[in-house]
C-alpha positions in Angstrom: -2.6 24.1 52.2 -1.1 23.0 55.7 2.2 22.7 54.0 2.7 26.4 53.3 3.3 27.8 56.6 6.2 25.3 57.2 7.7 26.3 54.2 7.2 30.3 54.7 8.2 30.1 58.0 11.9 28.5 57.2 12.4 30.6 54.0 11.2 33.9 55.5 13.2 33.5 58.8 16.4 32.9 56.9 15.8 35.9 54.8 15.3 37.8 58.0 18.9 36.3 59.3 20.4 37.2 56.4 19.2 41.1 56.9 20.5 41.2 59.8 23.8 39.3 59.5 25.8 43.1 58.7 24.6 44.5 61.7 27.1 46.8 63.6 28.4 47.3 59.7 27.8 50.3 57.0 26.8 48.8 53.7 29.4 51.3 52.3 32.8 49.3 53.9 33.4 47.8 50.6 32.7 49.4 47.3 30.4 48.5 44.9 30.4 45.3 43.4 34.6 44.9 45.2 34.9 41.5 43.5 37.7 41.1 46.1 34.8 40.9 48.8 34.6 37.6 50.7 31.9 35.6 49.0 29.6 34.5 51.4 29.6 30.9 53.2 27.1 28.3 51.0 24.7 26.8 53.0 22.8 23.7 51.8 19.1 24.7 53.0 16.8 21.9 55.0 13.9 20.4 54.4 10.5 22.1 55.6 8.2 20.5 58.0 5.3 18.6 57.9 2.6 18.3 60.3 3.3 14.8 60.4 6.9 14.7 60.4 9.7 17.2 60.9 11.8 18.4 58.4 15.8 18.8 58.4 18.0 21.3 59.6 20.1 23.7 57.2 24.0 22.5 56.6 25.2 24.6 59.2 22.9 24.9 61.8 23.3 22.9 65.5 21.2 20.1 66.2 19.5 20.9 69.7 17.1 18.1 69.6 17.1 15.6 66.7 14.6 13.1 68.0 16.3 10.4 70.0 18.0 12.2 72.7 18.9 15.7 75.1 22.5 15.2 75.3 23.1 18.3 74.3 20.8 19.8 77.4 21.0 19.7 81.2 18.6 20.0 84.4 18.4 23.9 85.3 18.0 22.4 88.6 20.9 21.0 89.2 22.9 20.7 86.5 22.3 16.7 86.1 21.0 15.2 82.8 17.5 17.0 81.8 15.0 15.2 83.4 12.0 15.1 80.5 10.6 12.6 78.3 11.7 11.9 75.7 9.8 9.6 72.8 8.7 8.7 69.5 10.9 11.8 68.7 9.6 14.5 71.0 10.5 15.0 74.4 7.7 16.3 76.5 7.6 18.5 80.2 7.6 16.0 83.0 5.7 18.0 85.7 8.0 19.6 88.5 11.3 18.4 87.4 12.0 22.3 86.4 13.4 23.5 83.1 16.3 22.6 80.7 18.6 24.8 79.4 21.4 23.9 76.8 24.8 23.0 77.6 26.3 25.3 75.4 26.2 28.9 75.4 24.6 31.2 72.5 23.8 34.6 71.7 22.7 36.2 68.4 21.1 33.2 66.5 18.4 32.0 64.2 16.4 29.0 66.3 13.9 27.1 65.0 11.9 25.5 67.2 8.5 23.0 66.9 6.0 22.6 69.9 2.9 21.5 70.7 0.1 21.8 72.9 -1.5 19.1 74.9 -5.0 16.9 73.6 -7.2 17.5 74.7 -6.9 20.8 76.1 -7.4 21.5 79.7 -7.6 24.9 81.7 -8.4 28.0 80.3 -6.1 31.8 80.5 -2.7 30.6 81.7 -3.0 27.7 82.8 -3.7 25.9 78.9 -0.3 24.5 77.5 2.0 26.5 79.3 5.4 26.8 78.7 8.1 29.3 76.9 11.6 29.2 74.9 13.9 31.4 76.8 16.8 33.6 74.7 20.0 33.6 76.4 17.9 32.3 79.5 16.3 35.8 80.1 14.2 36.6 77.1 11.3 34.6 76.4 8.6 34.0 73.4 5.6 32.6 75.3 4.6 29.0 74.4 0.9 28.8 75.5 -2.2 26.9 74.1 -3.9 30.5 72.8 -6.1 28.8 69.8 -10.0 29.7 71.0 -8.3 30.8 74.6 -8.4 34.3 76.2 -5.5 35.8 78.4 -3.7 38.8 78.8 -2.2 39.7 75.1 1.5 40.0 76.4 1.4 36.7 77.5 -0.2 34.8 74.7 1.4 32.7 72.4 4.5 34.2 70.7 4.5 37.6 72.5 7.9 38.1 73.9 6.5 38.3 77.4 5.1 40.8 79.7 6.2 43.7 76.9 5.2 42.5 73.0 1.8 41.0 71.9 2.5 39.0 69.0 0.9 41.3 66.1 -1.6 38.7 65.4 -2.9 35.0 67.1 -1.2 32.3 64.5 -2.0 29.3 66.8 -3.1 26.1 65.2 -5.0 23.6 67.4 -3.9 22.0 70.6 -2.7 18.5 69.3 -1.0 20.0 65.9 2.8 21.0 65.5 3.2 24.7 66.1 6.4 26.1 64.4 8.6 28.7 66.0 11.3 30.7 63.7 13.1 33.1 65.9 15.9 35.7 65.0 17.7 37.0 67.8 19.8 39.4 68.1 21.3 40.0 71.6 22.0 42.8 73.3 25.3 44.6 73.8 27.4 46.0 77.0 29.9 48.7 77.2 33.3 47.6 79.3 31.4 49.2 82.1 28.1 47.4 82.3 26.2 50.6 80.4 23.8 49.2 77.4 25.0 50.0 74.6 22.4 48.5 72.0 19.0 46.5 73.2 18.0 42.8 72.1 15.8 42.5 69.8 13.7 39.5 68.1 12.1 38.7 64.9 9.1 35.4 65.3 7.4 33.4 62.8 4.3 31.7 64.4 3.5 28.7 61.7 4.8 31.1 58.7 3.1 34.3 60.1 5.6 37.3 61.2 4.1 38.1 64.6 7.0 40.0 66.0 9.3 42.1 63.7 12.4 43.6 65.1 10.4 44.3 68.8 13.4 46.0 71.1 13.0 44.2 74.4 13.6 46.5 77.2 15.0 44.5 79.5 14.6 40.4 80.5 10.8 39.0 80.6 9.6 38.6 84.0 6.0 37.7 85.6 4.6 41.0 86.1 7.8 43.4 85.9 9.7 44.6 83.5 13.1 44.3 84.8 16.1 46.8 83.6 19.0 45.5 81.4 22.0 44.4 83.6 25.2 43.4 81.4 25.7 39.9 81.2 28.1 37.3 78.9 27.9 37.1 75.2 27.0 34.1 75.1 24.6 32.1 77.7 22.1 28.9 77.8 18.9 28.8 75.7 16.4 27.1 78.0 13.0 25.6 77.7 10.3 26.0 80.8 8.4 23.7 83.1 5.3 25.9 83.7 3.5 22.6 84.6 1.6 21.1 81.7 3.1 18.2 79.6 4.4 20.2 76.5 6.1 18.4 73.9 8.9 20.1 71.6 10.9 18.4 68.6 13.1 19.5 65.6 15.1 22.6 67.6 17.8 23.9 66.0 20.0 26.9 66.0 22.0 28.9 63.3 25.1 31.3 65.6 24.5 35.1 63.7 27.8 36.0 62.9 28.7 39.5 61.4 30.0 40.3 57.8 33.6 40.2 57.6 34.7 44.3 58.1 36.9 45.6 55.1 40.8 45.2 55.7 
């Protein structure tokens, strides 16, 4: 029985990529059943997590954090090499060092990422396993310690901060692997800074859809809600030091390209 929601939560989320990969493009650009149509890429899936140990990526997704090192992240600081620890293949928060972000830029994406809460917990409201997986830097999906704990609902586990609730509380206990699947889809600028088309964002909490297709309307911000300003394609995920010593393994991150238009 604990197995399941690893396995739903991989499967679904990559059904929910694959929705979305023709966004921006009318199912009617090719004719029906155009065996000239580019086939689509093959993909050898992962393997799906267990509580105890953490499955594998699909072929063709980036290794964020494998286990033995954050080479592939930085101090958001100042730009040195991320300051956490890391160990028997998690790294955890160390307390005021700030956040990390990636040293790579990414926009629409499927991200898979595994947390977990410290044991036993302490505080109560916010300050209970605090921390949060930031989008492009800017849009976050709350990482908080909300199994048995009260806050405000926008800023409980898997809400996308300060605007979404998740649609229902999926937490497993402090102590246990909590499993995050995330599509993304980023938002869009004219040439003159004007939105043209909102991010939005898809979430599995442990196998349970808790956020499907929410708009954001703007970044996520402590207490405001902050209009859109245009920014790069392409910019740093980053992970938050809210304080408490949260532990993350097994991220990974699939780019969302679009379908291939009709010549």
């Amino acid at each position: 029985m604990i197995v399941k929601p690893f396995r739903i939560s991989l499967a679904v989320a990559t059904l929910v990529l694959g929705a979305w990969a023709g966004w921006g493009q009318s199912g009617r650009d090719w004719p029906v059943h155009d065996r000239s149509r580019p086939q689509p890429e093959i993909v050898t899936p992962g393997t799906f997590s267990m509580p105890e140990e953490p499955g594998t990526p699909p072929s063709d997704a980036i290794v964020l954090f494998g286990g033995t090192d954050l080479s592939r992240w930085r101090s958001q600081k100042d730009g040195g090499p991320a300051p956490w620890k890391v160990e028997n293949g998690y790294f955890e928060v160390v307390k005021e060092t700030g956040g990390i972000e990636t040293k790579e830029g990414y926009g629409s994406c499927q991200l898979h990422v595994e947390w977990q809460a410290p044991s036993p917990p302490k505080g109560e409201d916010q300050d209970r396993g605090n921390s949060g997986v930031f989008l492009m830097g800017l849009y976050e999906v709350q990482v908080l310690d909300s199994f048995g704990s009260r806050t405000y609902p926008d800023g409980q586990a898997a809400a996308l901060y300060g605007q979404y609730p998740p649609l229902v509380n999926a937490s497993r206990p402090p102590g246990e692997w909590q499993v995050y699947d995330i599509a993304f889809e980023a938002p869009r600028f004219d040439d003159d800074g004007s939105l043209l088309k909102p991010a939005r964002a898809t979430v599995f909490h442990n196998g349970v859809l808790v956020q499907h297709a929410s708009e954001l309307t703007g970044p996520t911000e402590h207490k405001a809600r902050p209009p859109y300003k245009a920014h790069p394609s392409r910019l740093p995920l980053s992970l938050q030091d809210h304080g408490h010593p949260v532990r993350f393994r097994n991220i990974w991150i699939r780019e969302l390209r679009e379908r291939p238009a009709r010549p």
